[in-house]
C-alpha positions in Angstrom: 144.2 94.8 181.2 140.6 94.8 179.7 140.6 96.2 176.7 137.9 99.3 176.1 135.8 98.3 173.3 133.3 101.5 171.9 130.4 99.8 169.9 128.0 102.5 168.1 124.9 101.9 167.6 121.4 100.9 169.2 119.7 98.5 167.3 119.5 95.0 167.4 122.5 94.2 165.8 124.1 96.5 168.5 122.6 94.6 171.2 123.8 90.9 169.1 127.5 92.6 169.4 127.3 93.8 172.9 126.0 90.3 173.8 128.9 88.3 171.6 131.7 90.7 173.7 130.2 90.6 176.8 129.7 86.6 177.1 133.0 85.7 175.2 135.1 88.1 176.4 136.2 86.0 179.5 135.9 89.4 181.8 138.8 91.0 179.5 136.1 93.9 177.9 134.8 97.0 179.2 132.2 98.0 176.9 131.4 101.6 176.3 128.7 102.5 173.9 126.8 105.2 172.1 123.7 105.5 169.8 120.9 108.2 169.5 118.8 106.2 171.2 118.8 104.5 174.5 119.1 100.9 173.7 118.0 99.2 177.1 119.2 95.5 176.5 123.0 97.2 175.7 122.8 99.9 178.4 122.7 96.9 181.3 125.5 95.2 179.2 127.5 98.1 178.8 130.1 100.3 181.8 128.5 103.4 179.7 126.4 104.5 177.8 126.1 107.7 175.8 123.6 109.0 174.1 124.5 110.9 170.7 124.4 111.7 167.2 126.7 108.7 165.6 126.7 110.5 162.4 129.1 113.3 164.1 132.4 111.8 163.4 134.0 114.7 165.7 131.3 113.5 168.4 131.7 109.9 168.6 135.6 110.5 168.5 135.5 112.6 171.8 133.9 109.9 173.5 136.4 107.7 172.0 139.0 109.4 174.0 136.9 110.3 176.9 136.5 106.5 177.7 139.7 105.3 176.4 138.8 103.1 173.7 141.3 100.7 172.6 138.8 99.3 169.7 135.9 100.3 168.3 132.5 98.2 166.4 130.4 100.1 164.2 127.1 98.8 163.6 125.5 101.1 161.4 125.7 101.9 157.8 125.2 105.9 158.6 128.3 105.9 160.8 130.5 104.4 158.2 128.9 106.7 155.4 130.0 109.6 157.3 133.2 108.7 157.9 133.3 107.8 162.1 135.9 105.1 161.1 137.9 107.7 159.1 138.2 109.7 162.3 139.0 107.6 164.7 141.6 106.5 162.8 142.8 109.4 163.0 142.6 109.3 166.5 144.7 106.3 166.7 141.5 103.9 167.9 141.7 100.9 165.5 138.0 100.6 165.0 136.4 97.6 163.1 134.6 98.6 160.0 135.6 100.4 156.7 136.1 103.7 156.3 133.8 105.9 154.4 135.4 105.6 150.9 135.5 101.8 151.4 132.1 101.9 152.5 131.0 103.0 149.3 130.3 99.2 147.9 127.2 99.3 150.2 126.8 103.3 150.6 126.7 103.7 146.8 124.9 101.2 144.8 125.9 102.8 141.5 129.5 102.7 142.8 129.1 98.9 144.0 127.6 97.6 140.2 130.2 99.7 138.0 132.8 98.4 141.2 132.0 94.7 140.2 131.5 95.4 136.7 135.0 96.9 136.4 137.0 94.0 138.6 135.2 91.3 137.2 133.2 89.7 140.4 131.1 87.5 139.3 127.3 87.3 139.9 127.1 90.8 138.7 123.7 91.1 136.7 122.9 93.3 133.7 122.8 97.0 135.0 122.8 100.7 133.9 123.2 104.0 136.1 121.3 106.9 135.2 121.4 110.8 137.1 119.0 111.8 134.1 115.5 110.6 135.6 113.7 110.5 132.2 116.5 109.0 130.6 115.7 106.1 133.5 112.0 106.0 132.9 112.9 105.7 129.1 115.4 102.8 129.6 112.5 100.9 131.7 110.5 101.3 128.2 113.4 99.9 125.8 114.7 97.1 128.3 113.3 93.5 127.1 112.5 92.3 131.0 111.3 93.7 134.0 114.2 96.1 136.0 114.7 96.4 140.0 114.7 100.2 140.6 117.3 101.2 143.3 118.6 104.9 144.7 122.1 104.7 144.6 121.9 106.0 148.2 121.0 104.6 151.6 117.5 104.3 152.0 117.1 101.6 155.0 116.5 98.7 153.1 113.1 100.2 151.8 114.0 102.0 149.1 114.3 99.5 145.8 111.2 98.7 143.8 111.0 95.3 141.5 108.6 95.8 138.5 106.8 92.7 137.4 106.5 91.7 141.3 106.5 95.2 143.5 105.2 97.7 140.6 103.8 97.8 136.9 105.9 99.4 134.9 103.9 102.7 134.7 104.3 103.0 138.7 107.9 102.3 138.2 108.5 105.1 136.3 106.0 107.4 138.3 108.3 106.7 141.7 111.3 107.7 139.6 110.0 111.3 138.9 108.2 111.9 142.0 111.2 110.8 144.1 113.9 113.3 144.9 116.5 110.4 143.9 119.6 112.4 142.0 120.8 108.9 140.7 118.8 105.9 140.1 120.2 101.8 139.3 118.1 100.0 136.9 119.1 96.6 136.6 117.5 93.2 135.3 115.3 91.5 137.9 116.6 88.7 139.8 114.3 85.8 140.4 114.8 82.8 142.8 115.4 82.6 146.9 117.1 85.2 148.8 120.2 84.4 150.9 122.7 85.9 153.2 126.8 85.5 153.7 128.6 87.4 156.2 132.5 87.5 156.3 135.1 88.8 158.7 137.3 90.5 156.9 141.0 92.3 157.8 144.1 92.5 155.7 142.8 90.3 153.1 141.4 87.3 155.0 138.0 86.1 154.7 136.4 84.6 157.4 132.6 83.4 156.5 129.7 83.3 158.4 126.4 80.2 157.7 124.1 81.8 155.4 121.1 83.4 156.7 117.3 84.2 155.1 115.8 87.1 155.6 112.2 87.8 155.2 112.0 91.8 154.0 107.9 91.8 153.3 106.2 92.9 156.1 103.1 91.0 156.3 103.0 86.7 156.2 102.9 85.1 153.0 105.9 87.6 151.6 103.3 90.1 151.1 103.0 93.9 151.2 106.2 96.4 151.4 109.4 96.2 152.4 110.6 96.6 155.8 114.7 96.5 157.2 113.8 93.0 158.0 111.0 91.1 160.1 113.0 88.3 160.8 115.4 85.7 159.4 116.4 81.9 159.6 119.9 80.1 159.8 120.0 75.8 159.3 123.1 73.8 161.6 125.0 73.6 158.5 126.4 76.3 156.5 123.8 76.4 153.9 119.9 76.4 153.8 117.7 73.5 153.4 117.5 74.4 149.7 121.4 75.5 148.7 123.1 73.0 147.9 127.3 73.2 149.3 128.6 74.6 146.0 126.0 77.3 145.9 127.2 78.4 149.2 131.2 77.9 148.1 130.4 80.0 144.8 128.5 82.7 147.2 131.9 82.6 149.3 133.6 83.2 146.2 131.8 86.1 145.4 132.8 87.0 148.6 136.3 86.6 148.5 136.6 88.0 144.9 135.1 91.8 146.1 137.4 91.7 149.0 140.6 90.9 146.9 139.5 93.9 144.7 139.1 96.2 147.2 142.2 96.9 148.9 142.5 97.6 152.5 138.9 96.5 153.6 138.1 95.7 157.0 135.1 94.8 159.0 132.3 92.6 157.9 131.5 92.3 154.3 127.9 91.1 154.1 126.7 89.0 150.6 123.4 89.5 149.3 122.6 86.6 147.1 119.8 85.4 144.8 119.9 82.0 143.8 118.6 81.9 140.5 118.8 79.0 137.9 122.4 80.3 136.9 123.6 79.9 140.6 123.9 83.0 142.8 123.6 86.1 141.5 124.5 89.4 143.9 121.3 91.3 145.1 123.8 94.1 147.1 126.9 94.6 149.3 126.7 96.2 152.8 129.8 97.0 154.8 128.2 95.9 158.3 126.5 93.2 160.1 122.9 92.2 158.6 119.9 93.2 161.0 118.5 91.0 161.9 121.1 88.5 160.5 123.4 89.1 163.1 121.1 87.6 165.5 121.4 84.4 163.6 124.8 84.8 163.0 126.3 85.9 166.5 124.5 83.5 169.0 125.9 80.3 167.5 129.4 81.8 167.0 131.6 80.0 169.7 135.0 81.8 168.4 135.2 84.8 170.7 134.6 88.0 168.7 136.8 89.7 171.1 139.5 87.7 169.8 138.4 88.3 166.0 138.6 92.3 166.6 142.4 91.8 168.7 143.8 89.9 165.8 142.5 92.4 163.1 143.9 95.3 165.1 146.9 94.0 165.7 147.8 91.7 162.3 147.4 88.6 163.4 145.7 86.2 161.4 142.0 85.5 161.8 141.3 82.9 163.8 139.3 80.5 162.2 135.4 80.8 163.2 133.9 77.8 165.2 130.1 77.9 165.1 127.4 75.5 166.8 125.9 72.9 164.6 122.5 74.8 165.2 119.7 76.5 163.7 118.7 79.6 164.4 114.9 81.7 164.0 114.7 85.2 164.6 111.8 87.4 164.8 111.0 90.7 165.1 108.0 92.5 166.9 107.4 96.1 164.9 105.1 99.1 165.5 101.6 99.0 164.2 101.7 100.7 160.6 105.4 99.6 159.9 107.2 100.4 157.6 104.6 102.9 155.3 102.8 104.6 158.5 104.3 103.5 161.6 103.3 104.5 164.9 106.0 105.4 167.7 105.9 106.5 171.1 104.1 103.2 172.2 105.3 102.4 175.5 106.7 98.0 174.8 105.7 96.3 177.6 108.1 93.0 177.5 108.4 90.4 180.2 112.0 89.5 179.5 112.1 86.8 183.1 109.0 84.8 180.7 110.8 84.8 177.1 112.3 80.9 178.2 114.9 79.3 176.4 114.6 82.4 173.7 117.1 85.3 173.0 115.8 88.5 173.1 117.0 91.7 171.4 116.0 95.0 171.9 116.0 97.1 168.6 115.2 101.0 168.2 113.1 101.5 171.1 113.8 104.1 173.5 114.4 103.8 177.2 113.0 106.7 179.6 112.6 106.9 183.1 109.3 105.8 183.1 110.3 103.0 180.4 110.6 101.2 177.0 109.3 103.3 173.9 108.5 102.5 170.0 110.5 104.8 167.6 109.4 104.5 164.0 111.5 101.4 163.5 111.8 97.8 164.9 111.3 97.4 168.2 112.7 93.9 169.7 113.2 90.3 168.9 113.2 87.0 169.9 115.9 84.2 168.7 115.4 80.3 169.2 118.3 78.4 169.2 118.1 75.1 168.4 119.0 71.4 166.6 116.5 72.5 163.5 114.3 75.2 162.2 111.5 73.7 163.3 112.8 73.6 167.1 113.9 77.0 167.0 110.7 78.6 165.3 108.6 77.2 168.5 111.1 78.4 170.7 111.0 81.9 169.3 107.2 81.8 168.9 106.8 80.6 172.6 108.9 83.4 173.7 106.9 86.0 171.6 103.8 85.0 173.5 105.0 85.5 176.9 106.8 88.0 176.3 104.0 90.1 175.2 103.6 92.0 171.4 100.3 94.1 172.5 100.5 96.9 170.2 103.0 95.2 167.9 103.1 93.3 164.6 105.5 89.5 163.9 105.5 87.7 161.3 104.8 84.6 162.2 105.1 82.4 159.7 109.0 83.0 159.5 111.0 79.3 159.9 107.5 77.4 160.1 108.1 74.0 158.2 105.5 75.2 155.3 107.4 78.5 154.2 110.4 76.7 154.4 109.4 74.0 152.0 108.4 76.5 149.6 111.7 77.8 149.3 113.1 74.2 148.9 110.1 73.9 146.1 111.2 76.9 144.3 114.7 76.3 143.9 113.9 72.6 142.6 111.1 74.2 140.2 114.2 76.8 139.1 116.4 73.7 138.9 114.2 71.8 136.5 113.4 69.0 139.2 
């Protein structure tokens, strides 16, 4: 009997999942889904889909049961907040994620530093939490450094603010009184390269994922704001071209330390590392899949994931994750404006029969009856898969010109051979080489 697998959600991620079920799944799911918009790439993959708010615990639960669900994949860091898992819990659908109080490592950033701070995970840099905003702004003038600003709450991934690269310290302090933050984490800045490990977690077992770049600034050359991600890089090994194997067992570590500490976890516990000159030092925690790096992450995995969610339902143990010997590029097409003034309701024209050897993903667009549109968020991407980075960065790049970005921004420069050498540069500068 197939089992019925709810996955909420609509972005890109979502679509990474409903693709990873669908083609490993051996004809054994029935996927349902649900999001509050209509995701076209997981509507054609999906038996159903339903379009509502995924923040209503009591709403996604009556679908739950409407369609039967025997498991259930949240994508989403909202969901999870809220408490969806919580209820269907209660419900008796075994759904894949944390529930809302062990969300908190990502939900709550003060939570997640006094978390670490308390259990002893390592990587944990200096930090202080403040709820008293001019007690923040005074701790920015006493601190011997420059501080990474962050609302404890979820902001998208656009919320923190790095003085010394970002802001000066004068416009650091000015966001902290004209926001309507009620608590703020200041905490030392963390220079080096950026990196990503996911793990598969259930009933204490860690199963790890290759680590992944992302590339947050939205313009080429790492410049101007942050965005949720405009793309993101994978190697065919485990780590990138400039970690090393013990940075990425000490990342793993990291990893496997935070899990230990919190008890009863479940889902995917997603390391956000920056390898400094003192090894790798933890940016943030989130409780879900990376977008984009589940895109990297999810094409390349040949376990099924069906057969990861089965085993973590029922107390088995994890199977241990096989993944390709290939690199991965991912890139995302945005609205015009993103992320500061971005302009939706753009109909996205995309020839999907052109994109070639390419994956694509469709994000938080909007299907219609008369077609695809922009929200205010990302609106597709394109993956090569391939033996190197260089491989797969032409593949994706081919695929983005067919396919069509009129009316869109890329990066482009994500997994060329000169951005990636400067990453490899930087760590052997931080190294002393």
């Amino acid at each position: 009997m197939a089992e019925h697998v709810l996955l909420i959600g609509g972005g890109g991620r979502e679509h990474a999942i409903a693709r990873a079920l669908e083609g490993g799944s051996g004809g054994e799911v029935d996927l349902y889904a649900c999001a509050g918009n209509r995701n076209p790439g997981i509507a054609r993959l999906a038996t159903e889909f339903e379009t509502l708010e995924t923040t209503n615990p009591k709403a996604v639960r009556e679908y739950a049961e409407d369609v039967g669900a025997t498991l259930a994949v949240v994508g989403p860091e909202a969901p999870l907040e809220a408490g969806v898992v919580d209820e269907l819990e209660d419900a008796g659908i075994y759904a894949f994620g944390p529930k809302a109080e062990e969300a908190r490592i990502e939900t709550d950033k003060a939570f997640q530093r006094r978390f670490m701070a308390e259990h002893d995970v390592p990587g944990c840099p200096e930090f202080e939490t403040f709820d008293d905003m001019d007690a923040a702004c005074d701790f920015i003038d006493e601190y011997d450094g420059d501080l990474a600003i962050k609302p404890a709450g979820l902001t998208g991934g656009k919320g923190v603010k790095v003085i010394g690269d970002q802001v000066t310290a004068e416009e650091g302090k000015a966001y902290i009184r004209d926001s309507d933050y009620d608590r703020i984490v200041l905490e030392e800045r963390l220079v080096g390269e950026e990196f990503t490990v996911q793990a598969f977690v259930a009933d204490g077992e860690v199963r790890t994922a290759p680590a992944v770049q992302d590339h947050k600034r939205a313009y080429e050359g790492d410049e101007g704001p942050n965005t949720g991600g405009m793309g993101s890089y994978s190697d065919a090994t485990f780590e990138l071209p400039f970690m090393t194997d013990a940075d990425y067992e000490e990342a793993v570590s990291v990893i496997e330390a935070t899990v230990d500490a919190l008890e009863g976890y479940r889902g995917i516990l997603y390391g956000q590392f920056m390898l400094t000159s003192e090894g790798p030092k933890v940016i943030e925690f989130n409780a879900r899949f990376g977008d984009p790096e589940a895109m990297n992450t999810l094409p390349v995995l040949e376990t099924p994931f069906l057969d990861v969610l089965t085993a973590a339902r029922d107390g088995d143990e994890l199977p241990a994750l096989e993944f390709a010997s290939q690199a991965t590029v991912c890139k995302y097409a945005v609205p015009e404006g993103y992320p500061t003034d971005p302009k939706a309701g753009a109909k996205v024209q995309v020839d999907e029969e052109s994109a070639g050897d390419a994956l694509l993903y469709y994000a938080s667009v909007d299907e219609r009856d008369d077609g695809i549109y922009t929200t205010t968020s990302r609106a597709f991407a394109v993956v090569g898969v391939a033996d190197s980075i260089t491989e797969a960065e032409e593949i994706a790049e081919d695929a983005l010109e067919v396919a069509g970005e009129e009316g869109l921004h890329v990066r482009h420069d994500i997994g060329k051979p000169d951005l990636v050498q400067q990453r490899i540069d930087h760590v052997e500068e931080l190294r002393g080489k």
